[in-house]
C-alpha positions in Angstrom: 142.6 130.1 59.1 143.0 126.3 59.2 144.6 124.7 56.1 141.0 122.4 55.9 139.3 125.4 55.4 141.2 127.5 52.9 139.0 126.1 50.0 136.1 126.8 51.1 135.6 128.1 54.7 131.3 128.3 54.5 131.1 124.6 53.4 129.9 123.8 56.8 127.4 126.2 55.9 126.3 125.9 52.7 123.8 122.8 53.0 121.9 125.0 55.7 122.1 128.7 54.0 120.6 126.4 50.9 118.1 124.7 52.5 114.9 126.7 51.6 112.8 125.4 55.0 115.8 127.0 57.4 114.9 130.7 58.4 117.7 130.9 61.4 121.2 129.1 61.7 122.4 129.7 65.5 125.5 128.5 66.7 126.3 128.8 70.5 129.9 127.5 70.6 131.1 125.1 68.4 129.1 122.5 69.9 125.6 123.4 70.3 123.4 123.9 67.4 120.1 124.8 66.5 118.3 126.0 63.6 114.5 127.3 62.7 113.0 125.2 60.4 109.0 125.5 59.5 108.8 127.5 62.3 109.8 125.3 64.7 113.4 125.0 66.7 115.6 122.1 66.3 118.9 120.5 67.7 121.4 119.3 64.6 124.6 117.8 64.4 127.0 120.4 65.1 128.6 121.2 61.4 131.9 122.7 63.1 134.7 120.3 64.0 136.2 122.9 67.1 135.9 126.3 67.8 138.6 127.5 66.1 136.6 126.2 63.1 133.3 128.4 64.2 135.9 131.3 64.2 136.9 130.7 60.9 133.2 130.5 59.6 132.5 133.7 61.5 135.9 135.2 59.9 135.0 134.6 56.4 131.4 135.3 57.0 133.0 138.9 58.0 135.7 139.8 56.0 134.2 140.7 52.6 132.2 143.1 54.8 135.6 144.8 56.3 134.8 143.8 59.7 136.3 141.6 62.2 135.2 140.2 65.2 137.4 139.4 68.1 137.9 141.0 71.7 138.4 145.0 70.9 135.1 144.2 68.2 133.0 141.6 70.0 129.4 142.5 69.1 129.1 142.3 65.2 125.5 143.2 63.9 126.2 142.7 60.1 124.3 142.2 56.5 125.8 139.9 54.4 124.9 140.8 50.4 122.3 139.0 50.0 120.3 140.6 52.7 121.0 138.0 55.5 121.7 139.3 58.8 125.2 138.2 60.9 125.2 138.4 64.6 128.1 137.7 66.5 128.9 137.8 70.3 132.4 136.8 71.1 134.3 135.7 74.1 135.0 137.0 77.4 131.5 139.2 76.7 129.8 135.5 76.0 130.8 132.9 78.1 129.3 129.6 76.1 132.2 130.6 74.1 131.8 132.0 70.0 128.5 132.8 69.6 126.6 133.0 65.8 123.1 134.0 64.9 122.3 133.9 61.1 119.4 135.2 60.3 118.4 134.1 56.2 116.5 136.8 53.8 114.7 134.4 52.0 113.0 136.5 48.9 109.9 134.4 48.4 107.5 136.4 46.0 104.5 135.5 48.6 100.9 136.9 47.4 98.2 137.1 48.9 96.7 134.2 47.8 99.7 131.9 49.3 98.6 134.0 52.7 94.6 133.0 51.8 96.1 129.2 51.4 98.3 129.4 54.3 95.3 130.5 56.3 96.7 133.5 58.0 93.8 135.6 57.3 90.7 135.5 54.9 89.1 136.9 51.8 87.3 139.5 53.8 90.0 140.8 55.5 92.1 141.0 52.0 89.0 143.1 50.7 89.4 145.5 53.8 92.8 145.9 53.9 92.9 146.4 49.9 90.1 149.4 50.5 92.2 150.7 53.5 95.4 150.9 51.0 93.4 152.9 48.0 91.5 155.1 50.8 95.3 156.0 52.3 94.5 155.1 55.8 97.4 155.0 58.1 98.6 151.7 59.3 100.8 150.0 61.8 101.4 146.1 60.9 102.4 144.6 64.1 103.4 141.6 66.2 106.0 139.9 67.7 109.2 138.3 66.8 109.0 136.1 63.6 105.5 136.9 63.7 104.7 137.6 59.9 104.7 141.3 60.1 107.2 142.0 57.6 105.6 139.7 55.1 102.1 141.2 55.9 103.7 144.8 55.0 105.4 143.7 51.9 102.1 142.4 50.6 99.6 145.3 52.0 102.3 148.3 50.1 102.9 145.8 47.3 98.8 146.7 47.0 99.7 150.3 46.7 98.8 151.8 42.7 101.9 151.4 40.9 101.5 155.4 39.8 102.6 156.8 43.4 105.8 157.6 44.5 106.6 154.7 47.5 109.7 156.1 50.6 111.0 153.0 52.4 113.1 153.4 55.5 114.4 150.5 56.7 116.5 149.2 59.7 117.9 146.0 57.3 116.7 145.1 54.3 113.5 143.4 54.4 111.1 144.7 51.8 110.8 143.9 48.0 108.1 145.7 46.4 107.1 145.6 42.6 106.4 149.0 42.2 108.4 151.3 40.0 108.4 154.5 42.2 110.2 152.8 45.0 113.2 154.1 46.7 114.9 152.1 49.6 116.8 154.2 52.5 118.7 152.1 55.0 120.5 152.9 57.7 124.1 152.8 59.3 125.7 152.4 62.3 128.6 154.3 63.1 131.9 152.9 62.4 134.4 151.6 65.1 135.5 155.1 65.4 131.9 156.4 66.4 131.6 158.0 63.2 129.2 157.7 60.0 126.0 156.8 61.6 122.7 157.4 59.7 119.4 156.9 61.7 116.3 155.1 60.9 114.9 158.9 62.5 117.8 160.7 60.1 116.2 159.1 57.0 112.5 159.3 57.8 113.2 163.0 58.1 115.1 162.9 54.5 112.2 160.8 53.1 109.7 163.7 53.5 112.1 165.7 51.8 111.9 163.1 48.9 108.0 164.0 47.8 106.7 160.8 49.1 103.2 159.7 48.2 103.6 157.1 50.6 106.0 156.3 53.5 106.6 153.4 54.9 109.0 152.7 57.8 109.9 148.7 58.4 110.1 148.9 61.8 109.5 151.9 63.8 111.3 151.3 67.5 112.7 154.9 68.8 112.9 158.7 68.4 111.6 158.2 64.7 108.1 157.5 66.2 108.0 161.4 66.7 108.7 162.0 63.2 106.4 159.7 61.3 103.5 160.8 63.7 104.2 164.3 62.9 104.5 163.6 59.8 101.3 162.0 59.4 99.5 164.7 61.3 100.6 167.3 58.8 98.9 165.6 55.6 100.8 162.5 54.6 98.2 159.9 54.3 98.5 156.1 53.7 101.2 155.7 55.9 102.4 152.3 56.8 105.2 151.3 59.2 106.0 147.7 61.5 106.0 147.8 65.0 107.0 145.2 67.3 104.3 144.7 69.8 102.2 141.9 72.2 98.9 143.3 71.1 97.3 146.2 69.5 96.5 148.0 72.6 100.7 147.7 73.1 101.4 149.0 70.0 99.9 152.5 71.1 101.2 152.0 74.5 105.2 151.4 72.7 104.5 154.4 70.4 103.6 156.5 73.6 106.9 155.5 75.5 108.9 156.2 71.7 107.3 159.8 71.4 108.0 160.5 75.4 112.0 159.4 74.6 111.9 161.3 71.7 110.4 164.7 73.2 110.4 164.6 76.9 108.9 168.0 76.9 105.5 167.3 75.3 102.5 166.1 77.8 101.5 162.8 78.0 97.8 163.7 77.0 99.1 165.6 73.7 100.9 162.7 72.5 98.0 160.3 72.7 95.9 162.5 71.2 98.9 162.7 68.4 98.6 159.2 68.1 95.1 158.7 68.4 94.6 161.7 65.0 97.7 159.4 63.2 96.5 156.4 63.5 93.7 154.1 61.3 94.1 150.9 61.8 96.3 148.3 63.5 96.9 144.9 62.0 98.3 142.1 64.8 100.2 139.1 63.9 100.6 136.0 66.3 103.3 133.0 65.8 100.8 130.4 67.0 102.2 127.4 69.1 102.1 125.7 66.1 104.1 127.2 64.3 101.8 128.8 62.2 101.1 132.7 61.3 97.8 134.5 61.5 96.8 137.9 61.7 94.4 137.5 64.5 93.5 140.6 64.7 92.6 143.9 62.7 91.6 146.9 64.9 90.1 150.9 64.6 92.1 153.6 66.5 88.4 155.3 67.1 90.4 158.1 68.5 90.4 159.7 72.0 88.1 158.9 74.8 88.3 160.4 78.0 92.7 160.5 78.5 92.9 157.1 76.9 92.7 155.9 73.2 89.7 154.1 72.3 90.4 150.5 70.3 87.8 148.3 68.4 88.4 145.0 66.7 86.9 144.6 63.1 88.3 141.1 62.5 89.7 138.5 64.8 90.9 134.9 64.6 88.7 132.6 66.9 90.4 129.8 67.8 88.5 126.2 68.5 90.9 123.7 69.4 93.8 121.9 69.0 94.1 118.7 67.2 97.4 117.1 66.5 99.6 119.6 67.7 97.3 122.0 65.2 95.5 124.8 66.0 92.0 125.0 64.4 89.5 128.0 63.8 88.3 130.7 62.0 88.3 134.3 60.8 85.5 136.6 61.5 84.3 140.0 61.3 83.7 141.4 65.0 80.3 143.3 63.9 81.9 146.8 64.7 81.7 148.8 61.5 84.5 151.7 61.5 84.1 155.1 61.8 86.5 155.6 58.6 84.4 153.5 56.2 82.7 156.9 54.7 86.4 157.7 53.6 86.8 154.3 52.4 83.8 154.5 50.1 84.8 157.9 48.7 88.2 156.9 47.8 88.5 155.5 43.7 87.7 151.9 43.5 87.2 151.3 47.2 83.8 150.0 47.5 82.9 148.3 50.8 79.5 146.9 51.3 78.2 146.7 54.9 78.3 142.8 54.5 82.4 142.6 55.0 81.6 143.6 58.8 78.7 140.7 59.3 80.5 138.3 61.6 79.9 134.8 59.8 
């Protein structure tokens, strides 16, 4: 390490890790800088003085992990301790030189009233998915990258009754919710001996093990698809897991191609009836051009019709126009009234009068 940064290596750092409107920090070479802020890209004056300097910001981002980057290690996928996530790529693998992706957890206690201000989604569809939480309907939040989808989740399970036992599997840790009953898996990767991995699939088989009353999976993406749909099937209700997905007609074609991976041996007609039985409701979140994040859609898994699964939006996001880089609309209920609402109105406290699904 460079004498100038034995102080202090992160101080080239610290003014962006600390600034609460940066989400991403992402170096590529010592040179060329960007960083997410509001939701939107931007170049900045490159904080690192050479690249030996960006090696040693990258070294003492590392080391009180135990791991090193450098030739024999150069993919790093790391979480620092206060939940931020480290990716490296070195040189010769890169060729723009050393390149680092920081990726901020920034804990903001969100409710759903900042989403209501926000505009992401509207009073009715905070009613609906409130009654789909206390009737234990299975859900899939989805969306793509930096979409909202974790933040929806967090809020929708932080609406689950603070009596029930709450399973959360998780890839890295993303979710923070106020209940008492909550217990947190994460998983591992294997060391640089190949050893001591422990599966996103590994733990949502030990979850159901754990007498869950509720499971909920951050972000289901391989074999484990298998297992929570199973596990669904065989009487655990009010599931909820994240799925990373370009609609909500994609997020049942992306758990179809999990489940085929996962069990190459079952039929392709079985497993969408699998997930056609599973599955309650899809909630899609969009990253507008803007910048900002809606859930623009909330759709019924009607279940099987014909060999394909039969989809129907209940709320969507109309958008009118764009004004000043803006994007301007509104929130409406489609009209469709869901086959599941009997279950809704049954459950405790889950009243839903026919007006929620008049489109306004």
């Amino acid at each position: 390490m460079t004498p100038q940064n034995q102080s202090n290596p992160l101080a080239p750092l610290e003014s962006l890790l600390n600034d609460p409107h940066i989400l991403e920090i992402m170096a590529a070479g010592y040179d060329n800088v960007q960083v997410e802020r509001d939701g939107k890209l931007e170049d900045i004056p490159s904080p690192f003085k050479s690249e030996a300097h960006l090696l040693d910001v990258i070294e003492a981002l590392l080391a009180p992990l135990g791991i090193k980057a450098d030739e024999s290690n150069p993919l790093v996928d790391a979480r620092l301790f206060d939940g931020s996530r480290v990716n490296v790529v070195m040189p010769p693998i890169c060729l723009n030189g050393p390149v680092l992706t920081i990726r901020k957890f920034l804990y903001r206690k969100l409710t759903l009233q900042d989403l209501l201000r926000f505009h992401s989604l509207n009073e009715a569809m905070v009613d609906f998915l409130r009654a789909c939480v206390r009737g234990r309907l299975n859900m899939v939040i989805a969306g793509g990258t930096n979409s909202g989808k974790t933040t929806v989740l967090n809020l929708v399970g932080g609406m689950i009754p603070d009596d029930e036992r709450i399973l959360v599997v998780q890839n890295a840790t993303e979710f923070r919710l106020p209940q008492k009953w909550v217990i947190t898996l994460e998983s591992r990767p294997p060391n640089l001996e190949g050893k001591g991995e422990v599966t996103v699939q590994d733990l949502v088989i030990n979850a159901l093990r754990m007498r869950p009353d509720r499971l909920i999976v951050g972000e289901v993406r391989g074999a484990e698809a298998l297992e929570v749909i199973q596990a669904i099937n065989n009487g655990h209700e009010g599931t909820m897991m994240n799925i990373h997905a370009s609609s909500p007609r994609d997020v049942l074609s992306r758990l179809e191609t999990m489940v085929t991976y996962a069990n190459l041996s079952i039929p392709l007609l079985s497993i969408r009836k699998m997930i056609a039985s599973a599955i309650d409701v899809i909630t899609y979140q969009e990253r507008l051009p803007d910048g900002s994040r809606k859930v623009t859609k909330i759709s019924e898994v009607l279940g099987m019709q014909g060999d394909v699964i039969e989809l129907k939006d209940i709320f969507e996001f109309r958008q009118t126009g764009v004004k000043d880089g803006k994007i301007s609309g509104h929130f409406t209920a489609t009209g469709h009234i869901p086959q599941f609402l009997s279950r809704l109105q049954s459950a405790s406290g889950a009243e839903v009068p026919l007006s929620l699904f008049t489109p306004r």
